[in-house]
N, C-alpha and C positions, 0 to 999 in steps of 0.2 A: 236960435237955440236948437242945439241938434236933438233930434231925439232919438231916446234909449229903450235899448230892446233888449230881452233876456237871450243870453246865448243859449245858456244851458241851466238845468236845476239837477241841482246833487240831494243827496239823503243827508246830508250832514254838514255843518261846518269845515271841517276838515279837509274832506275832499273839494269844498268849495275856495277853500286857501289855496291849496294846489295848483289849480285849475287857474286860480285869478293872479298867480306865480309866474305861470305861463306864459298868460299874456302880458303879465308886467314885462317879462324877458324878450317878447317880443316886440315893444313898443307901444302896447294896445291896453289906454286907459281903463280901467274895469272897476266896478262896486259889486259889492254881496249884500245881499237882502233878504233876509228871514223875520219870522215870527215866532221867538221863542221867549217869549213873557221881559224882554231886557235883558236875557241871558239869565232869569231865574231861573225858568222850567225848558231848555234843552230840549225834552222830548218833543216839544209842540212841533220840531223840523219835520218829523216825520210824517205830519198832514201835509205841511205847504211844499214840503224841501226847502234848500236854501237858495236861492236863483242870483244868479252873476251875470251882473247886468255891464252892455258896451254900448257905445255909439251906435249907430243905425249904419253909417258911415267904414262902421269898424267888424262888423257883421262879417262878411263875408272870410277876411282872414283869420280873424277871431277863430270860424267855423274848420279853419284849417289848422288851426295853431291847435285846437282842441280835437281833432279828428280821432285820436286814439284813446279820449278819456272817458272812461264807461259814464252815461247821465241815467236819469229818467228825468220827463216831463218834454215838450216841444218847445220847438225853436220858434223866432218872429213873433215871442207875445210881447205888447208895447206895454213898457210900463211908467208909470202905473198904469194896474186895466182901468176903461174906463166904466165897466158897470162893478158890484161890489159881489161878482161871482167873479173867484178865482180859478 
């Protein structure tokens, strides 16, 4: 089973569709993963961001395919983390 590493964390949904646009365009499997109450309460993004997660495998092009798209948060966190500090 390969494992999955976040590329990047966006502020938003939106720009995390984008993003995971991109890679779809480019061949490169991607999920988005947020904590926003089941899409009740939205706002909660703005603690965790939304993080778009690839293969480990898919890493490196991924990091090129996204070169231009403004994030916040770091690259190589595996997920899920494994302590319950995010």
């Amino acid at each position: 089973m390969a494992k999955i590493v976040v590329v990047a964390t966006y502020p938003n949904l939106m720009h995390a569709e984008v993003a995971r646009s991109k890679l779809a365009a480019a061949g490169i499997d991607a999920m988005i993963t947020k904590d926003d109450a089941g899409g009740m309460i939205p706002s909660f993004q703005v603690f965790e961001g939304v993080r778009l997660l690839v293969r480990e495998d898919d890493l490196p092009l991924a990091r090129d395919v996204l070169a231009d798209e403004p994030t916040y948060g770091s690259y190589d966190e595996e997920w899920p983390p494994e302590s319950n500090s995010v």
